[in-house]
C-alpha positions in Angstrom: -12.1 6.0 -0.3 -13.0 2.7 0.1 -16.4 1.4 0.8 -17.5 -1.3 3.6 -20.5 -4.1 4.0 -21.2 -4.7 8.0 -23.6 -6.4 9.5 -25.8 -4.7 11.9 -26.6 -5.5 15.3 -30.1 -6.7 13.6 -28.4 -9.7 12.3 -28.7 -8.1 8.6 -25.6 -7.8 6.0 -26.1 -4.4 4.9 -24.4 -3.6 1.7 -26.0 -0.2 1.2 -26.7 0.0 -3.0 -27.4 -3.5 -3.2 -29.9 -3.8 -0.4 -32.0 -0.9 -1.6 -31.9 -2.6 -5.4 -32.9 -5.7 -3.2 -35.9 -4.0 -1.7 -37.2 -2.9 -5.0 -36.7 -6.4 -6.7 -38.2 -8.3 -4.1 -40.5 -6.3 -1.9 -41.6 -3.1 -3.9 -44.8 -5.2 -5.1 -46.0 -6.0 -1.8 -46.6 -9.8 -2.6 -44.2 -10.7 0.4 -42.4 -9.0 3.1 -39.3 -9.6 4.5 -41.0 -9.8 8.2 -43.4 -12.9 6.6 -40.3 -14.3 5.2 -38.6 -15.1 8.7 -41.9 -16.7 9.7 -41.9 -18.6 6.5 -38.7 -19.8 7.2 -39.1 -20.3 11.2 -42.1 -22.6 9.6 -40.6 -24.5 7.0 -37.2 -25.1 8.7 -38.0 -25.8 12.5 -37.2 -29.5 12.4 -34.5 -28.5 10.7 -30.5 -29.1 11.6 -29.8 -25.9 9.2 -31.9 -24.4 6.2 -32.8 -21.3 4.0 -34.5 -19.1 1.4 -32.6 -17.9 -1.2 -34.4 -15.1 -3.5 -33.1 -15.1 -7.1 -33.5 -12.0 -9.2 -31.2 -13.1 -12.7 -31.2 -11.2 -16.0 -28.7 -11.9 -19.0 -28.3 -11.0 -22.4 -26.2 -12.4 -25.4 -25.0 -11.1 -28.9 -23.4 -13.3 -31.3 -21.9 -11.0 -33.8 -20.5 -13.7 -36.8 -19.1 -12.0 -40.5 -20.9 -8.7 -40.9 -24.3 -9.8 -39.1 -26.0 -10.3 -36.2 -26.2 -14.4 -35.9 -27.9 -14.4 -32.2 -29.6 -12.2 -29.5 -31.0 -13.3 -26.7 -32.6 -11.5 -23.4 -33.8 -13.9 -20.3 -35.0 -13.1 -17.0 -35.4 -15.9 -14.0 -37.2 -15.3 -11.0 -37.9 -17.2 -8.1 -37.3 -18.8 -4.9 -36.1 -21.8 -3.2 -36.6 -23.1 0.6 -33.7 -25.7 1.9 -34.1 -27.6 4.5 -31.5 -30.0 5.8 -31.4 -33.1 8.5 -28.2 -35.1 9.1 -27.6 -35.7 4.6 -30.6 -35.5 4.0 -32.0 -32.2 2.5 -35.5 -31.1 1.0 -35.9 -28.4 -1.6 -39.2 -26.5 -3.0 -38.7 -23.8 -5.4 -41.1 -21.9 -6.9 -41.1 -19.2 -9.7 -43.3 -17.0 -8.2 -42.6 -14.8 -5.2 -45.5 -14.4 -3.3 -47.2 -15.5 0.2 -49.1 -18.2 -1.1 -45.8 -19.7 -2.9 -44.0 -19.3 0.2 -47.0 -21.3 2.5 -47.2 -24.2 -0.3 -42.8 -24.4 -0.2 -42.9 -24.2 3.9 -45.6 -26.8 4.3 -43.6 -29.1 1.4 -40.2 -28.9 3.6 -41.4 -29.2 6.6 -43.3 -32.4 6.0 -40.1 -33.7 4.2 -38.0 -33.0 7.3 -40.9 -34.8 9.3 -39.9 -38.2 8.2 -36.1 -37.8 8.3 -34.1 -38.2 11.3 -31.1 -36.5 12.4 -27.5 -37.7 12.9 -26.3 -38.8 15.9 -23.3 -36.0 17.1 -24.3 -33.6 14.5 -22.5 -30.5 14.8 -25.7 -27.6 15.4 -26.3 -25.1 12.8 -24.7 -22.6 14.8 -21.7 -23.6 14.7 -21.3 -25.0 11.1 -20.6 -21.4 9.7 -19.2 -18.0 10.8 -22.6 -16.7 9.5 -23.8 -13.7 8.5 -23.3 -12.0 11.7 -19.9 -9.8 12.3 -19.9 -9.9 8.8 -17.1 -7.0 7.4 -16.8 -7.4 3.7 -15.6 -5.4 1.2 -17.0 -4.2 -2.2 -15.2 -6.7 -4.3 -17.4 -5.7 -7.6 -19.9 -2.8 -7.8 -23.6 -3.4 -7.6 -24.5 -2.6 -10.9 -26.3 -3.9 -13.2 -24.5 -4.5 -16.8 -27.3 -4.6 -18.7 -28.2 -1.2 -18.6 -25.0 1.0 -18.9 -25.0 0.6 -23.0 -27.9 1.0 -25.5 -28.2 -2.4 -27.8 -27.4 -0.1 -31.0 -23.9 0.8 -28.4 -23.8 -3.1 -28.1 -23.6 -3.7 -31.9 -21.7 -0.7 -33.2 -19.2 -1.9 -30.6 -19.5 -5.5 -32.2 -19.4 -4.1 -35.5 -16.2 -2.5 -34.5 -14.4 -5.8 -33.3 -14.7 -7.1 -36.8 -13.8 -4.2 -38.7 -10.1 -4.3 -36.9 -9.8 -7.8 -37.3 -10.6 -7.6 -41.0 -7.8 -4.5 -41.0 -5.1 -6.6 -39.3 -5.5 -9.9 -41.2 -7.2 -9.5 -44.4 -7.3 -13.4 -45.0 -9.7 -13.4 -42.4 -12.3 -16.1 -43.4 -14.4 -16.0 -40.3 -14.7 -13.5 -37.6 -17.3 -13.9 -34.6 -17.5 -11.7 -32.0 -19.4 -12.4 -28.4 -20.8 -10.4 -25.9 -22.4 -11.5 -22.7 -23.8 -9.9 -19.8 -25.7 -10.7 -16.5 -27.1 -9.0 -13.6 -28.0 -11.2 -10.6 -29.8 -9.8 -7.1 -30.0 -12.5 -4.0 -31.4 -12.5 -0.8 -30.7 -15.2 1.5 -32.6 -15.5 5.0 -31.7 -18.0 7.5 -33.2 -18.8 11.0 -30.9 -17.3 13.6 -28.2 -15.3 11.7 -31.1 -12.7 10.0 -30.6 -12.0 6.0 -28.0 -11.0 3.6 -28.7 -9.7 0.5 -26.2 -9.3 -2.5 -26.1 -7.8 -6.1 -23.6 -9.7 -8.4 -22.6 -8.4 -12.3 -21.1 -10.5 -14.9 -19.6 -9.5 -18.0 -17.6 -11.6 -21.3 -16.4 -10.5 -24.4 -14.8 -13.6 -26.5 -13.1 -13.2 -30.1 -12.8 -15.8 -32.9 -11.1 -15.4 -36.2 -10.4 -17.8 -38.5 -7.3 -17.5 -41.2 -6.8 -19.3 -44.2 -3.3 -20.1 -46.2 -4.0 -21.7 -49.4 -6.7 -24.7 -48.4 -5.6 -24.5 -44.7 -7.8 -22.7 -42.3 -6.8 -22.4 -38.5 -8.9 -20.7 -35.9 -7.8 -18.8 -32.9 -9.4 -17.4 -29.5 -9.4 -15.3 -27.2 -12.0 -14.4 -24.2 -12.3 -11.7 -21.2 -14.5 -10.8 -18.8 -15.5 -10.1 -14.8 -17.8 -9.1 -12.2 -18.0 -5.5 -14.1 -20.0 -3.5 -16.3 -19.2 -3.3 -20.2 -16.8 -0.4 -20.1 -13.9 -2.0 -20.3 -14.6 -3.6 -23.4 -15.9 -0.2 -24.8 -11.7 1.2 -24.4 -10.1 0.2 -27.6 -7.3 -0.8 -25.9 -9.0 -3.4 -24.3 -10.7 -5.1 -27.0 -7.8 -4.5 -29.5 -5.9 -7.0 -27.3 -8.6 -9.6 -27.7 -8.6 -8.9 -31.3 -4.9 -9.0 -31.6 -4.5 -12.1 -29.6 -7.1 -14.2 -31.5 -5.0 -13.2 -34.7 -1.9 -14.5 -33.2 -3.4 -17.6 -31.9 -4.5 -18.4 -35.4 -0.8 -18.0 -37.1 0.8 -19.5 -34.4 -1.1 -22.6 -35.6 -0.1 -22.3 -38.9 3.3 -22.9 -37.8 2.7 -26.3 -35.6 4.0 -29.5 -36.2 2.5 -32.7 -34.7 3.5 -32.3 -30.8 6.5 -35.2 -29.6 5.1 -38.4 -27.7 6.1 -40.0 -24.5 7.1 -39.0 -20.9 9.2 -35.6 -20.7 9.0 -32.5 -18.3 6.7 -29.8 -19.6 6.7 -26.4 -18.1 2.8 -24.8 -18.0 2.5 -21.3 -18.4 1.0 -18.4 -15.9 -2.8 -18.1 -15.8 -5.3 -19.8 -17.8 -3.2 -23.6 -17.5 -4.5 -23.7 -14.0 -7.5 -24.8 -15.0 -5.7 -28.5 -14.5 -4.9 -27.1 -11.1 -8.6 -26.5 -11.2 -9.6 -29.7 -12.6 -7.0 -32.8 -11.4 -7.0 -31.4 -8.1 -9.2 -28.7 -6.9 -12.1 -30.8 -7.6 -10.7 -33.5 -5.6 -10.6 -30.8 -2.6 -14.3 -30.5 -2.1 -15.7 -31.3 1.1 -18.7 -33.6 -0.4 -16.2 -35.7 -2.3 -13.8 -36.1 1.0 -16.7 -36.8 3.5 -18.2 -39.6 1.3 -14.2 -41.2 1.1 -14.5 -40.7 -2.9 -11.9 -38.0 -3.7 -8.0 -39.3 -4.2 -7.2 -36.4 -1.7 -9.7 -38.6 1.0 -8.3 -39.1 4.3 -4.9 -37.2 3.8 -5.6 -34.1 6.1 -2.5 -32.6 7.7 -0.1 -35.0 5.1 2.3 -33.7 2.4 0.6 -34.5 -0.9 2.3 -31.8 -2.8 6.2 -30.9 -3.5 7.7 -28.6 -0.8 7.3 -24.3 -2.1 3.8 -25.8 -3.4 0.9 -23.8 -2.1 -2.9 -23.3 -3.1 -5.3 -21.6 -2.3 -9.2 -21.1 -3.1 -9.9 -17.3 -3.3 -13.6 -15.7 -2.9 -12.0 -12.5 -2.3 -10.2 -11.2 -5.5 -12.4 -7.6 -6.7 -14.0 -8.3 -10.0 -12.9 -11.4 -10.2 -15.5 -13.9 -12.2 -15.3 -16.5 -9.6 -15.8 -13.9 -6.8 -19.0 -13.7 -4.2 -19.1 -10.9 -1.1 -21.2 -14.2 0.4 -21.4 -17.5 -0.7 -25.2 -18.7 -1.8 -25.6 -19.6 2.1 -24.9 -16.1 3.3 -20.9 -17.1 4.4 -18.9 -14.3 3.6 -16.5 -14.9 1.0 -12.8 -15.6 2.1 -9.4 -16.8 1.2 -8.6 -20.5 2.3 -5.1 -22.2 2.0 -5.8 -25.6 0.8 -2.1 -27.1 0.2 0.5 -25.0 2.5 4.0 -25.8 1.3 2.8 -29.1 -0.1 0.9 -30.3 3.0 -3.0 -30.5 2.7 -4.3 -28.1 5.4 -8.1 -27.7 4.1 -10.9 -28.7 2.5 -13.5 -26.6 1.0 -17.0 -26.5 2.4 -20.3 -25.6 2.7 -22.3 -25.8 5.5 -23.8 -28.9 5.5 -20.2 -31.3 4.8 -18.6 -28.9 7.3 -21.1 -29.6 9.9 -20.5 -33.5 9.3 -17.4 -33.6 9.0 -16.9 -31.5 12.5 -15.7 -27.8 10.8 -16.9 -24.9 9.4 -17.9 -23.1 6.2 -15.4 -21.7 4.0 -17.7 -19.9 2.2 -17.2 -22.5 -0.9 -21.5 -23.6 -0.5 -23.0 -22.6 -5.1 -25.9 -23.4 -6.6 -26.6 -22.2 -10.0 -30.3 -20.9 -9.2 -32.6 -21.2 -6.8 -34.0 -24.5 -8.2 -30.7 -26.1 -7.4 -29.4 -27.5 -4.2 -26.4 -26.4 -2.5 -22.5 -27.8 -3.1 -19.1 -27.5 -2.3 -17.7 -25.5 -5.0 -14.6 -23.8 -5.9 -14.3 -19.5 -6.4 -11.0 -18.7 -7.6 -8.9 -21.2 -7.0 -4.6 -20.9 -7.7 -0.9 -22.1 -6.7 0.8 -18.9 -4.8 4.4 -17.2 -6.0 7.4 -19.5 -5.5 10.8 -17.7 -6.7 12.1 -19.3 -10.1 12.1 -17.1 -13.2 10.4 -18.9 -16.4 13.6 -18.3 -18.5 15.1 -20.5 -16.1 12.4 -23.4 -15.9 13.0 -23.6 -20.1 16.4 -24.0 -19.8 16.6 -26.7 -17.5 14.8 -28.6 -20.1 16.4 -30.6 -22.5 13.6 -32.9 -24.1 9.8 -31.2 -23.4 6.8 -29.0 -23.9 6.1 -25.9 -23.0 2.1 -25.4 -22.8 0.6 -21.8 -23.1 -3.3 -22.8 -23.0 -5.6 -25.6 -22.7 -8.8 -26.1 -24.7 -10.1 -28.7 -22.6 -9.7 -31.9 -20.6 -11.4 -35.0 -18.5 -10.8 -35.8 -14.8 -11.7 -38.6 -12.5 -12.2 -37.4 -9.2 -11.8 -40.6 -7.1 -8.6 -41.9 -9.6 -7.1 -38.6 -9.8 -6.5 -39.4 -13.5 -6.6 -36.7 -16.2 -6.5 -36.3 -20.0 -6.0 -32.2 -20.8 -5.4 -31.1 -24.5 -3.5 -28.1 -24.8 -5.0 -25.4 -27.6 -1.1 -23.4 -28.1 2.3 -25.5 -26.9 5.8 -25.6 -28.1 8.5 -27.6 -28.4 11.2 -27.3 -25.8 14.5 -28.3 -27.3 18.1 -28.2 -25.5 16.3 -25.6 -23.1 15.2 -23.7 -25.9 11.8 -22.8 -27.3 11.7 -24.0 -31.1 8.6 -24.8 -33.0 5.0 -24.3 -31.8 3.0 -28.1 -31.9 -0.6 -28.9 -32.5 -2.8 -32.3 -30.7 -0.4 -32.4 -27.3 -2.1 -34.2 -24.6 -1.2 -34.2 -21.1 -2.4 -37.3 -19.3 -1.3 -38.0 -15.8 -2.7 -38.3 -12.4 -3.7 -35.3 -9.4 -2.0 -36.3 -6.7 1.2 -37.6 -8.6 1.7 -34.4 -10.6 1.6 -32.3 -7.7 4.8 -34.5 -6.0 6.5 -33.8 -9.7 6.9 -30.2 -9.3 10.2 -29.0 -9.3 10.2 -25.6 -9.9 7.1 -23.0 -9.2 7.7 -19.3 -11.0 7.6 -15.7 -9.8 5.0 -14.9 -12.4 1.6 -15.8 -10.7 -1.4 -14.6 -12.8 -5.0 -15.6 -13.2 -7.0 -16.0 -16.0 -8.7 -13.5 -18.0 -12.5 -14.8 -16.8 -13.5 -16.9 -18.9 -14.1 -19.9 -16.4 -17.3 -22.2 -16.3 -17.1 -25.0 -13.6 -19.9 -27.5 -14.5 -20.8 -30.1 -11.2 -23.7 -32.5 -11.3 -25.0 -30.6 -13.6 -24.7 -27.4 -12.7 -22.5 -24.2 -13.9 -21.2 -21.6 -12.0 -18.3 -19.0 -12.7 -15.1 -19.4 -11.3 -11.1 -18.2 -11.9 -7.8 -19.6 -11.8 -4.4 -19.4 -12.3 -0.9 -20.2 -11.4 2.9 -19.0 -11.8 4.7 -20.8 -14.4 5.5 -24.5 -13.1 8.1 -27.0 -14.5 6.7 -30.8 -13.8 8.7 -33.9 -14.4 8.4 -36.6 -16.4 4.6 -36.2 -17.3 3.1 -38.1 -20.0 2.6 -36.6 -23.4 0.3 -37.8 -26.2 0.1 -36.5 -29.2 0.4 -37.2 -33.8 4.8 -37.3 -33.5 7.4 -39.5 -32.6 8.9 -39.5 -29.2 
């Protein structure tokens, strides 16, 4: 049976479980009601080319689990409101921590008095047309409206912790450190806007990460491994489920033991499915943001309808995937999620947007507009974002190598968005020798350039796969969850730094 969100004829997104947790987070007290919020908003925001309230309800927790004790627990709660108003580029914000009419008459008088001494842009596309809105709105339940926090008791939490450990310690009795991390977050919103009526939206957020360090003789290597999703806890409560994070963070570690210093100099390298599109992510999705394009600063500026990619190449940025960390039913303007083809066969078809660059720049939402809380403004940001299925096997992409690397996961890496240039270190690589995979290799580097790696594509896998959610996409200073993830892709003749000899 499968569930659906629909807007009403009222203008409302009504998303049964969530709204009614909605009304009890934000109304039960009586200190506002929705009917003052639209004249709130009609006050605020009347000078306004586009606007809104966005309601923030956010509860997480943390448990740092670290060799046979409990190193760090944390519980927060965040609460409040903000009121956005925009005129041509020019926006105004007023939040407030407390959500109550007085609040609400302080933040409308703030914004519109802002809005007062702006002026708006000549040919501005109108508010109405800068989104599809929340109206005819048919979304699916892509995550359940639960809230995490509550399915497990804390002594559950730890004994599950506790757990973790104990397995590690049985598989790989060397074990010199073992942590163990558990995360979890509930967040309710309610966005209101002036002519499209309200949405409202209840969004869980789960991670489970596992660390062990191994040591033979004085040497002591570390490995990793994370998971996680818009869920509740019981996944990680199926031993099945955390053994494979357990397992995997043991491999990791002896794997290391086994690397040499990685080879130097320009060679193809074949990436892995999954997590190594986070340099999709980084050296080019960034550079696919409306804000960056519209303000002629992204190396992807001005090429609209021209092949920037190899031919088979196609990306896409993904709001729909269920229980997928990156995932939103709306975006944090009230635009239903949806699936946009950026690259199509190597030719750029899109940008992402909120509403505000898509009105400028003469388009629409795509559902791309974040903001990590309701103190923070709006952006272009990505969801999930990841290279479709082409039709080569990996087996064959490592044969076709004579001289290269083949990279399983990236620990982390720098960008520049208007250059295009990158710098990603790989955390687990090997050494690809007469299209053979010989010895794993530690410190390899891959430095290169957006738009020039995606021409050097030459072969894009069968295997497409996204990451286990773990993703954090940091912009101007703020963090939001997000996915990727890729087939396997052979790239030639990309630059490799790293401790060996070419």
């Amino acid at each position: 049976m499968r569930l659906e969100a629909m807007m009403g004829k009222s203008g409302h997104c009504s998303s049964g479980v969530s709204d009614s947790l909605c009304d009890r987070i934000f109304f039960a007290s009586g200190d506002v009601t929705r009917d003052a919020l639209q004249g709130y908003a009609q006050e605020g925001l009347c000078r306004a080319d586009d606007g809104d309230i966005f309601l923030e309800h956010h509860i997480s927790e943390r448990f740092v689990w670290e060799n046979g004790r409990l190193k760090d627990g944390s519980y927060d709660t965040k609460r409040g409101f903000g009121m956005r108003g925009l005129i041509g580029e020019a926006s105004a914000l007023a939040y407030s921590s407390v959500i109550d009419d007085a609040s609400f008459q302080q933040a409308s008088s703030s914004v519109a008095s802002a809005l007062g001494r702006s002026q708006r842009v000549a040919g501005a596309v109108s508010s109405e047309s800068s989104s599809r809105g929340m109206e005819g709105a048919l979304m699916s339940p892509l995550y359940a409206s639960i809230n995490p926090l509550d399915g497990y008791s804390f002594e559950e939490k730890l004994a599950l912790l506790q757990k973790v450990e104990a397995y590690v310690r049985e598989r790989a009795p060397h074990a010199v450190h073992v942590l163990v991390m558990l995360t979890g977050s509930f967040q309710a919103v309610e966005i209101v806007r002036l002519s499209e009526g309200r949405c409202c939206d209840v969004r869980p957020l789960v991670r489970m990460n596992v660390q062990v360090g191994l040591r033979q003789g004085r040497h002591v290597e570390t490995g990793v491994y994370g998971m996680g999703g818009r869920m509740g806890y019981d996944d990680f409560f199926k031993e099945a489920s955390w053994h494979v994070a357990a397992d995997e963070a043991i491999r990791h570690a002896h794997v290391l033991f086994d690397a040499k210093p990685a080879p130097v100099g320009e060679m193809d390298v074949v990436l892995a499915s999954g997590w190594p599109g986070i340099l999709l992510h980084e050296a080019i999705g960034h550079g696919l943001e409306g804000d960056f394009n519209r303000k002629k600063t992204a190396a992807f500026s001005e090429l609209m309808g021209q092949p920037i990619a190899s031919r088979g190449v196609t990306v896409v940025d993904d709001g729909t995937c269920p229980h997928r960390r990156g995932s939103l039913r709306y975006d944090d303007e009230g635009t239903p999620s949806q699936c946009t083809t950026l690259i199509e066969d190597g030719i750029l078809v899109n940008y992402m947007h909120d509403r505000l660059n898509g009105r400028l720049m003469g388009t629409s939402s795509t559902g791309n507009g974040r903001r990590e809380s309701y103190a923070h403004n709006v952006m272009p940001r990505m969801t999930n974002t990841y290279m479709l299925n082409g039709h080569y096997p990996q087996a064959e992409m490592i044969e076709s190598v004579a001289h290269g690397i083949y990279a399983v996961n990236f620990s982390g890496g720098q960008v520049d968005i208007t250059s295009g240039k990158f710098v990603f270190s790989t955390s687990e690589a090997y050494h690809i020798e007469k299209g053979k995979i010989t010895s794993p290799v530690k410190g390899a580097t891959l430095i290169g350039n957006g738009p020039d790696a995606l021409t050097r594509i030459t072969m894009v896998g069968d295997d497409l796969a996204l990451d286990k959610g773990i993703g954090t996409c940091g912009k101007e200073g703020q963090r939001v969850p997000v996915g990727v993830g890729q087939p396997s892709l052979r790239i030639a003749n990309i630059t490799v730094g790293g401790e060996g000899a070419a």
